[in-house]
C-alpha positions in Angstrom: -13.6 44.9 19.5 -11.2 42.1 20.3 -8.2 41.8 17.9 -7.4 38.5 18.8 -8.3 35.6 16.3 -10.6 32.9 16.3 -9.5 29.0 16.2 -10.3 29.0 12.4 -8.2 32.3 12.1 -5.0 30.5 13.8 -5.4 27.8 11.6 -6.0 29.8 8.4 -2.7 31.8 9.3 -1.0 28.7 9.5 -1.9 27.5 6.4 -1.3 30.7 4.7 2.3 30.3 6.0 2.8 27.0 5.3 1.5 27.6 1.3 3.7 30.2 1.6 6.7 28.3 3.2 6.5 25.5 0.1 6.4 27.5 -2.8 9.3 29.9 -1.4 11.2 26.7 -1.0 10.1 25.7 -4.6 11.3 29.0 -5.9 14.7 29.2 -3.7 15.6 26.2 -5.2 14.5 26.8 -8.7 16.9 29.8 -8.6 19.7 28.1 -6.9 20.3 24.7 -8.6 22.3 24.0 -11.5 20.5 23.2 -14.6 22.7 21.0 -17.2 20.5 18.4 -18.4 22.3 15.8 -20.8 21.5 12.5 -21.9 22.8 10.7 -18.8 20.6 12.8 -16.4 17.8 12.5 -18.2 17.5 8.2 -18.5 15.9 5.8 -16.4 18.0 4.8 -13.6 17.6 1.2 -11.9 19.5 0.8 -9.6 23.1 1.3 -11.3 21.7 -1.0 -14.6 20.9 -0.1 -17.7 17.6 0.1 -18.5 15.9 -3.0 -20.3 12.4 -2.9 -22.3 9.5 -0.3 -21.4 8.4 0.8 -18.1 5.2 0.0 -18.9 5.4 -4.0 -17.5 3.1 -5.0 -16.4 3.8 -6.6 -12.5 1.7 -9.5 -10.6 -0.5 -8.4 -8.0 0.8 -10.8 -5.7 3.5 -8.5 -5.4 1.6 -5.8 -3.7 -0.4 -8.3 -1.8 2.3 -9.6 0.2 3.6 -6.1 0.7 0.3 -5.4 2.0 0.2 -8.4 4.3 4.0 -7.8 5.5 3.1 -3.7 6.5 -0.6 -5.1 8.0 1.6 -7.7 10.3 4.7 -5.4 10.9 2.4 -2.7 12.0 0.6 -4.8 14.4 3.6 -6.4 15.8 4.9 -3.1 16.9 2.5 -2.5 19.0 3.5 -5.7 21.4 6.7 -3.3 22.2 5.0 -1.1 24.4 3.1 -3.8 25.9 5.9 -6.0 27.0 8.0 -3.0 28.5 4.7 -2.7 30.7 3.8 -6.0 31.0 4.5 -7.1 34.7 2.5 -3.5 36.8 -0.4 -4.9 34.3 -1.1 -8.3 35.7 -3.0 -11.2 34.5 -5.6 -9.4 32.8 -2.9 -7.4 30.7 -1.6 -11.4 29.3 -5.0 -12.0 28.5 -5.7 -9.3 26.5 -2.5 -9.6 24.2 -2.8 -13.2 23.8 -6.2 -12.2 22.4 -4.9 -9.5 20.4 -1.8 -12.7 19.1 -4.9 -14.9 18.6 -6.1 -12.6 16.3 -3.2 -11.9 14.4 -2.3 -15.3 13.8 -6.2 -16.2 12.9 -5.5 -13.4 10.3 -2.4 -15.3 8.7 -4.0 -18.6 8.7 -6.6 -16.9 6.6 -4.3 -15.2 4.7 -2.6 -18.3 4.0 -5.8 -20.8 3.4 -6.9 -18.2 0.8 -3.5 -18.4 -0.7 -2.2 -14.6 -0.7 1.4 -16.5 0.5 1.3 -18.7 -2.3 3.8 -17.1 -4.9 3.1 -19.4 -7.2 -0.9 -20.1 -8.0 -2.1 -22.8 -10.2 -4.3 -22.0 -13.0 -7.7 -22.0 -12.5 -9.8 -24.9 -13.7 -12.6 -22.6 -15.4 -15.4 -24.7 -17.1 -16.4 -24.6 -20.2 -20.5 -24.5 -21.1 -21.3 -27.2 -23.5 -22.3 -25.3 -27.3 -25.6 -25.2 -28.4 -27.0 -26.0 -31.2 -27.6 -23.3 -34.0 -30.8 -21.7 -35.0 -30.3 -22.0 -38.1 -29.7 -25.6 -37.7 -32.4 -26.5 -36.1 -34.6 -24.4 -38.3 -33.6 -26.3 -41.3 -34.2 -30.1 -39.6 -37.6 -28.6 -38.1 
């Protein structure tokens, strides 16, 4: 019989070590470090300030939105790098297709923009209001 293992046996060796390899490295560490907690270690740090208030605030959403849009955008700008070190052996066809891939990009910000994810500041919605109707009672008693 062949001793060798399988794919699936390679990778479940693998695994097994790499289990392994985090939760020595948990334990070496455990044993190792100094532990001398005091008042100062155990605070919220931001940044060199005092805390201020709860850390329970609650942040706008644009926040994340336009963290979103900046990674989406960054990401795809990146990959114009490796175009433009190739650009000239590639030809016309090579322009065509990354002015395609810009148009799309940029169609992507204008939407981004007309729907008003850039806008840091919103106005408040104008939200109408249903006109009250009249009460049952009300109407029983002038039926």
């Amino acid at each position: 019989m062949d001793q060798t293992l399988t794919g699936f046996g390679t990778v479940f060796v693998f695994l097994l070590l790499g289990i392994f390899f985090v939760v020595a490295g948990f334990i070496t560490a455990r044993l190792l470090r100094p532990s001398r907690p005091n008042p100062e270690k155990n605070s919220t740090y931001e940044c060199g300030e005092p805390a201020v208030g709860s850390a329970w605030v609650k942040f706008n959403i644009r926040f994340y939105v336009i963290a979103l849009i900046f990674i989406i955008f960054d990401v795809e700008v990146v990959f114009l790098f490796p175009w433009a070190t190739v650009f000239k052996p590639l030809g016309t066809f090579a322009l065509v297709e990354v002015l395609i891939f810009a148009f799309i990009l940029i169609l992507g910000l204008v939407y981004a923009w007309v729907k008003g994810d850039l806008d840091w500041v919103r106005p408040t919605p104008n939200i109408p209001k249903m006109p009250e109707l009249p009460n049952r009672d009300s109407a029983r008693a002038n039926g």
